[in-house]
KOLDOPA-49421 format. One record per residue (C-alpha): z, x, y; residue in three letters. Coordinates in steps of 0.2 Angstrom, whole numbers, padded with zeros to 4 digits, always signed. Layout:
// residues N
ZXYAla
...
***
This chain:
// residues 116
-0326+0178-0225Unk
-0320+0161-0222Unk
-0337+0156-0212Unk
-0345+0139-0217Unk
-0362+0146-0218Unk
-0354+0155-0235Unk
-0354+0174-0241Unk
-0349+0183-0256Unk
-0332+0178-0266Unk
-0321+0192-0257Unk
-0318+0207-0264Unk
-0333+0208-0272Unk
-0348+0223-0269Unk
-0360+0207-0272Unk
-0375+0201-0262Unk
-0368+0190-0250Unk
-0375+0173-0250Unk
-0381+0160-0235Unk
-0382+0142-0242Unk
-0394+0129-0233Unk
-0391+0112-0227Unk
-0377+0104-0237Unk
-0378+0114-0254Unk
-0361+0120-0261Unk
-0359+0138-0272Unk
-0346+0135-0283Unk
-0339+0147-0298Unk
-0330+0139-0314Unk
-0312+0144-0316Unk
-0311+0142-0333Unk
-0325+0144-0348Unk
-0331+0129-0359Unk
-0321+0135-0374Unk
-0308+0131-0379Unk
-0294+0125-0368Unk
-0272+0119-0370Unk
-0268+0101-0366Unk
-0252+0099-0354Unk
-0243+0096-0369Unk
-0248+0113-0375Unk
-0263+0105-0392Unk
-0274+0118-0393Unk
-0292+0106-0390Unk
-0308+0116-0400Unk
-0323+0119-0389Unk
-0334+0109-0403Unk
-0322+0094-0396Unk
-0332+0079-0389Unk
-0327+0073-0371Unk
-0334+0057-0363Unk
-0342+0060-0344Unk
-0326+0073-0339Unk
-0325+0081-0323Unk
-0321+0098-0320Unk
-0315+0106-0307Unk
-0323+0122-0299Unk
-0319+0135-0280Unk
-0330+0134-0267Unk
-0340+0151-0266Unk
-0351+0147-0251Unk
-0356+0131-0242Unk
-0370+0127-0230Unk
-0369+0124-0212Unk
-0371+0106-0215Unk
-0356+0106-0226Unk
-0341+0094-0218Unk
-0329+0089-0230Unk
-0325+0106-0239Unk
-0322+0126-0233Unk
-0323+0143-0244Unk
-0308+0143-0257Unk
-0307+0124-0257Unk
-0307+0117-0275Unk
-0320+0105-0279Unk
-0321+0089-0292Unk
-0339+0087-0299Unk
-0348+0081-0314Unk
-0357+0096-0326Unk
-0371+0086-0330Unk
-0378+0085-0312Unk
-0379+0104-0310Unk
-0388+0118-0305Unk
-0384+0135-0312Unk
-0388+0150-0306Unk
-0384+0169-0311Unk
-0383+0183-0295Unk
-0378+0200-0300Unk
-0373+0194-0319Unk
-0360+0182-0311Unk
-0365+0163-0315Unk
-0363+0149-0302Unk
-0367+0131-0298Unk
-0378+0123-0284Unk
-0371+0107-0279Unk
-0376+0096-0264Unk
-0361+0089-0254Unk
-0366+0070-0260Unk
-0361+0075-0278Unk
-0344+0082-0275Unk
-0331+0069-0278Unk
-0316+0076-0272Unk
-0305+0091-0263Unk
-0290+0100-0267Unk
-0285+0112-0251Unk
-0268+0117-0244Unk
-0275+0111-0227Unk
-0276+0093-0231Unk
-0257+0089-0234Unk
-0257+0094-0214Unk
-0256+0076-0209Unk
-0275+0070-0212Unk
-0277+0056-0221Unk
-0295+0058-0225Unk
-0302+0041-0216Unk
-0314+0041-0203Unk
-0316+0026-0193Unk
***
């Protein structure tokens, strides 16, 4: 299930999925609660954060899709999100353009990311 055109997280007895152009499914790791600093401070879910980023995998991804595959991790913002819920499992619509960066294995395999 490592296609572009997307399916179901694998594993799972879910629907699968076919995203269209260059919309991105992606499924947050960890809840909005509350979470451990790397310095172990235990930060309250009521805490205010300015404009953060989270990070999220990439559950599916249209055939339009370049810069990312299934399993990558994604950078976004949660305020430009849509959510979605299938089969009581909630996930997030993105478009390609509001992705910010990659995390993958592949990538330390010599590309240095520019085009020219």
């Amino acid at each position: 299930m490592t296609t572009s055109e997307g399916a179901a997280r694998p594993g799972d007895d879910k629907l699968p999925i076919k995203m269209l152009n260059d919309r991105v499914l992606v499924c947050l790791e960890q809840s909005e609660g509350e979470r451990k600093s790397s310095g172990g401070i235990l930060i309250p879910a009521t805490a205010q954060t300015s404009k953060r980023l989270a990070w999220a995998e990439v559950v599916a991804a249209g055939p339009n899709v370049r810069s990312m595959e299934i399993g990558d991790q994604v950078l976004f913002n949660p305020e430009d999100r849509y959510e979605v819920e299938v089969r009581g499992t909630d996930y997030i619509i993105l478009r390609e353009r509001d992705i910010h960066a990659v995390a993958a294995s592949r990538l330390e395999e010599g590309s240095t990311g520019l085009y020219l």
